[in-house]
C-alpha positions as CSV (number, residue, x, y, z in Angstrom):
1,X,-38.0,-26.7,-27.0
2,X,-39.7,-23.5,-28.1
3,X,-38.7,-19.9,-27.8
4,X,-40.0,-18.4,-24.2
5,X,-40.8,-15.1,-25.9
6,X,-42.3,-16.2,-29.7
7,X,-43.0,-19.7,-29.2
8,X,-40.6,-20.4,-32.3
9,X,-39.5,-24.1,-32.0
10,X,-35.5,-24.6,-31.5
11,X,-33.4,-26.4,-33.3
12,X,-31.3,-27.8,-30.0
13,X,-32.7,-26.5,-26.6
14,X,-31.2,-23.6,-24.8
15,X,-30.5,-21.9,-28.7
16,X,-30.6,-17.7,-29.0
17,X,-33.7,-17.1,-30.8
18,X,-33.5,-15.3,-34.3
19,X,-36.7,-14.6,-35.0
20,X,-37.5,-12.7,-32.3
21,X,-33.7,-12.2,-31.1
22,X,-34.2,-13.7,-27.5
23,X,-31.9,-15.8,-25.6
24,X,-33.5,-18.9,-23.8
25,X,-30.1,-19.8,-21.8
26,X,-28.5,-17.0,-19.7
27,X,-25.3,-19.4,-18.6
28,X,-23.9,-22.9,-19.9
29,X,-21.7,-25.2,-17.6
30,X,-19.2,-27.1,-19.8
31,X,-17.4,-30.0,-18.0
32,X,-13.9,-31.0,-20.2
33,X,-12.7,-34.5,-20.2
34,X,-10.1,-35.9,-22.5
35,X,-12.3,-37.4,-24.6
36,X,-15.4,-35.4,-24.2
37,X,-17.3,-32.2,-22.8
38,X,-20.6,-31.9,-21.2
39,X,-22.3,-28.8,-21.8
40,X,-25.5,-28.0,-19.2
41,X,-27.5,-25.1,-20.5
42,X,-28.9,-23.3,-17.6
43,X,-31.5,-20.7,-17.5
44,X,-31.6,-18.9,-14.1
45,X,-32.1,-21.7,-11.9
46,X,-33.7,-24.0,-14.3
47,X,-31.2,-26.6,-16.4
48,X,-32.9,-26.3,-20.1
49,X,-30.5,-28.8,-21.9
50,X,-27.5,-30.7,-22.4
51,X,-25.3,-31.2,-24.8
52,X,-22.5,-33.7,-25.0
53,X,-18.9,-33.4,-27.6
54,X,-17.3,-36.1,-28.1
55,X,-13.4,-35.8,-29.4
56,X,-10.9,-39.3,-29.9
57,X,-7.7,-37.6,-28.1
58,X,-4.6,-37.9,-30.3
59,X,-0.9,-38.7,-29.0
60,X,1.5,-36.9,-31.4
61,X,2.1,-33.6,-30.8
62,X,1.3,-31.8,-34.6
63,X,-1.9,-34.0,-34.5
64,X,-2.4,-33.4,-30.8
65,X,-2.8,-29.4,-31.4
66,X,-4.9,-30.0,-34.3
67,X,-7.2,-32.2,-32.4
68,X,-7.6,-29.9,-29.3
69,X,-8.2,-26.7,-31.4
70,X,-11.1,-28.7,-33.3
71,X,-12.7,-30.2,-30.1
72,X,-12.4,-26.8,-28.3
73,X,-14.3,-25.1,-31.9
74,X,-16.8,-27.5,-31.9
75,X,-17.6,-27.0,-27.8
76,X,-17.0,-23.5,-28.8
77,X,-20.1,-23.4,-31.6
78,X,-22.5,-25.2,-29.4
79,X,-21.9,-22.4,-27.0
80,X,-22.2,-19.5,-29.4
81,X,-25.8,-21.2,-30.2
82,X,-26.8,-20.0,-26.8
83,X,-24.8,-16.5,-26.6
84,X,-24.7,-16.8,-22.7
85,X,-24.3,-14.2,-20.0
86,X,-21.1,-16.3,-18.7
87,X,-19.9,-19.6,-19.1
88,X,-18.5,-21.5,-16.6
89,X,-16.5,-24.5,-16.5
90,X,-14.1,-27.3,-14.9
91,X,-12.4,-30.7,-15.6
92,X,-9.5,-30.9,-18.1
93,X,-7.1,-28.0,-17.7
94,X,-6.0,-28.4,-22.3
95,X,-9.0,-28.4,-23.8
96,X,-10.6,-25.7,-21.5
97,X,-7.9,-23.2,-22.0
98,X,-8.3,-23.8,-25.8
99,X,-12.2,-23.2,-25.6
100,X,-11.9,-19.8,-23.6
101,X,-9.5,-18.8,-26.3
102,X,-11.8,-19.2,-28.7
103,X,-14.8,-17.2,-27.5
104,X,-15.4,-13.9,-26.0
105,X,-18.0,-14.7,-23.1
106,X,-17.3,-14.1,-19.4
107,X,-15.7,-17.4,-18.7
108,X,-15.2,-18.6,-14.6
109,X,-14.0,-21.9,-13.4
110,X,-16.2,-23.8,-10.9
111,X,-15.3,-26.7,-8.4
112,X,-15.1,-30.5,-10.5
113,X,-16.8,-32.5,-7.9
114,X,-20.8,-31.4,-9.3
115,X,-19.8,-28.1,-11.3
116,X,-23.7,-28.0,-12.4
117,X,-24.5,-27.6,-8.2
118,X,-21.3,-25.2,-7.7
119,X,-23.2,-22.9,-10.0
120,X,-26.6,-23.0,-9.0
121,X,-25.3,-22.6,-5.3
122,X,-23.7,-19.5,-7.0
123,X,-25.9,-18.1,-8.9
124,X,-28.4,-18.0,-5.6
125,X,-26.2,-15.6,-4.0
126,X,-26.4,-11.6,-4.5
127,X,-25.0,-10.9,-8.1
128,X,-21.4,-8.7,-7.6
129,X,-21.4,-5.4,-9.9
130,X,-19.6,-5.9,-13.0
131,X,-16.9,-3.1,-13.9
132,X,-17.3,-2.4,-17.5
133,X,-13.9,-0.1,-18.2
134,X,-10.9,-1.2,-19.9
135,X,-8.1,-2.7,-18.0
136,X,-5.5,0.0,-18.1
137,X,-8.2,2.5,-16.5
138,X,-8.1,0.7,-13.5
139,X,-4.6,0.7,-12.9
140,X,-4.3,4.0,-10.2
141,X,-1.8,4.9,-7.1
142,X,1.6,6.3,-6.3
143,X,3.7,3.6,-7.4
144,X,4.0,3.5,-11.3
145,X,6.9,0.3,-11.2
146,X,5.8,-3.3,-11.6
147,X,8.2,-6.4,-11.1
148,X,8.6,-8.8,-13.5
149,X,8.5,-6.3,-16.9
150,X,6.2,-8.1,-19.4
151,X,5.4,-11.0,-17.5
152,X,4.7,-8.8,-14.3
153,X,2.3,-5.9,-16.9
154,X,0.7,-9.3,-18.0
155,X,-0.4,-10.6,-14.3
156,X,-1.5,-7.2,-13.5
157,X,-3.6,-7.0,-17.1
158,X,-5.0,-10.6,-15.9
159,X,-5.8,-9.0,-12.6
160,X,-7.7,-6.1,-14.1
161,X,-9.5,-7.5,-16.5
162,X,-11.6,-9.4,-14.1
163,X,-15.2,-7.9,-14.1
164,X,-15.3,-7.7,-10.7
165,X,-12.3,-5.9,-10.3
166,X,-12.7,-2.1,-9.3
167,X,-8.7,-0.9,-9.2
168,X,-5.1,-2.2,-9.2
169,X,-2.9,0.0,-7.1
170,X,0.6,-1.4,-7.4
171,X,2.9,-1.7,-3.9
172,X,6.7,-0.9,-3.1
173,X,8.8,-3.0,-4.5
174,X,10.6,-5.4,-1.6
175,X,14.1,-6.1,-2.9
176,X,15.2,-8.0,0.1
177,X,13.5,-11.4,-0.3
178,X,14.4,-15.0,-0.7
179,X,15.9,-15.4,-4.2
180,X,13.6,-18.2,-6.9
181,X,15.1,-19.2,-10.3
182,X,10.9,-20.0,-11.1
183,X,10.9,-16.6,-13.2
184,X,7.9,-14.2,-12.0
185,X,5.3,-16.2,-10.2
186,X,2.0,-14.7,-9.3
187,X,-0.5,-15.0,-6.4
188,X,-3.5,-13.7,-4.8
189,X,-3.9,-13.6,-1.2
190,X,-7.2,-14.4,1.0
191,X,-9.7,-11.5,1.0
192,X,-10.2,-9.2,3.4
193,X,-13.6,-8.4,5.4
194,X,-14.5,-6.1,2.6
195,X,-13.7,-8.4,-0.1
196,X,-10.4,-6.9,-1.2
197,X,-7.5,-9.2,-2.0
198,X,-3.8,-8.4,-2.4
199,X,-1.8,-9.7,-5.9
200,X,1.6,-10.9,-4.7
201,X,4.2,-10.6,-7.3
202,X,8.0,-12.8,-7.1
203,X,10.7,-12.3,-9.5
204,X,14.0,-13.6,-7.9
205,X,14.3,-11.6,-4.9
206,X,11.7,-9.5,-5.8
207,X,9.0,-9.0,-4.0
208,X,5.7,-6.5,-5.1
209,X,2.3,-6.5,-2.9
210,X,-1.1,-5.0,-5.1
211,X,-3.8,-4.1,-3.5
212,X,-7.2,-5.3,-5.5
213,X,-10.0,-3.4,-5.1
214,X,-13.1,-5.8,-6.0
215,X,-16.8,-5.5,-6.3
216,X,-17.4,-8.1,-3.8
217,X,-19.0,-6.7,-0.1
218,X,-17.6,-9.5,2.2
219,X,-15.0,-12.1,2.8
220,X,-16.9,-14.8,1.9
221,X,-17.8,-13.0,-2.4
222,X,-14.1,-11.9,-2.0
223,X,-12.8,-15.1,-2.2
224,X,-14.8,-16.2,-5.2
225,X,-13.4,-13.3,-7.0
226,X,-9.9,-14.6,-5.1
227,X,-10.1,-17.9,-6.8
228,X,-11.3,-16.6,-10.4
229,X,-8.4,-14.7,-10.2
230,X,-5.4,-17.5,-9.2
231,X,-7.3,-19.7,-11.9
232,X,-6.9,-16.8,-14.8
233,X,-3.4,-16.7,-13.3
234,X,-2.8,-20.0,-14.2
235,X,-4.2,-20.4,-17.3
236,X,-2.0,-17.3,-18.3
237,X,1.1,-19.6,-16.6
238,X,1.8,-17.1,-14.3
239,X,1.3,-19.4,-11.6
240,X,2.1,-22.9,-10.7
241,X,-0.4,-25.7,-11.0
């Protein structure tokens, strides 16, 4: 493959371009298995490449942590080749988490039936504004108290650090619920027909609704940002698999 803009040939196809500083891959799919990922470099609508790593999955648990942080560098280099837009991925829950660790892209899950189609499908659609302030700006209303002390600051970080997240405006706290020994478990609810969603927060008989304001401009973009958002929840372990 050559460079779109200088014609430069490519070492692997999809690759940023240092002579002239162009990318040639706006957004790469990676699909984790135990033993592999498949990475699908996509440029608009047009897949440009495909890269498979391969890992041999280890049992013991000093040499299992080794061998996941390697895998995820190594799937984590072949994506810096490219420096995407936003990477999106699916399949094993381990290795994935390890990978988004390790770089600093804008980083979605996608459905693992055809992950490559999911995104495509997506990527068709109307692009949602991206918010580009820090999290703690976004935090705004009359109630200053969150549920849960660190862990319940951490969901709400999680929350607002989505791009597509406009403003966090905590609820009452609700003292009068059904008691949980889980420790603070988060959720977000279904969006609204403006594409809003609510962050429910638990922590024993605690109870907190916060209202999400999103970028999104219907139901149906609302609950892509909805399920972005339970996914980051649950890679933080803030929520239950």
């Amino acid at each position: 493959m050559h460079c779109r803009r200088c014609g430069t040939p490519l070492a692997k196809p999809g690759d940023y371009c240092l002579t002239c500083n162009t990318a040639n891959c706006d957004a790469v799919v990676a699909v984790f298995e135990a033993d592999r990922a498949t990475l699908t470099y996509l440029d608009e609508d047009d897949v440009v490449g495909e890269t498979t790593v391969t890992t041999i999955p280890e049992s013991g648990d000093e040499t299992k942590v080794v061998q996941l942080r390697n895998f995820a560098g190594l799937v984590a280099d072949e994506i810096r080749r490219k420096r995407p837009e936003t990477v999106y991925a699916a399949g094993e829950r381990d290795p994935l988490r390890e990978t988004r660790a390790q770089l600093h892209y804008e980083f979605y899950r996608v459905a693992d039936d055809d992950p490559v189609a999911a995104v495509l499908d997506r990527r068709g659609e109307r692009a949602l504004e991206v918010v580009d302030i820090p999290p703690a700006e976004k935090l705004g209303g009359s109630h200053t108290t969150l549920i849960g002390d660190r862990k319940g600051r951490r969901a709400i970080g999680v929350v607002a650090g989505h791009p597509h997240v406009k403003k966090v405006i905590p609820g009452p706290i609700d003292a009068g619920g059904k008691g949980s020994q889980s420790g603070l478990r988060a959720k977000v609810t279904r969006a609204d027909n403006n594409g809003n969603v609510r962050l429910l927060l638990r922590d024993g008989s605690s109870v907190q609704e916060n209202r999400i304001v999103t970028t999104a401009m219907n139901r149906e973009t609302g609950e892509r940002v909805r399920d972005d958002l339970n996914d980051a929840l649950r890679e933080a372990e803030l929520q239950d698999e």
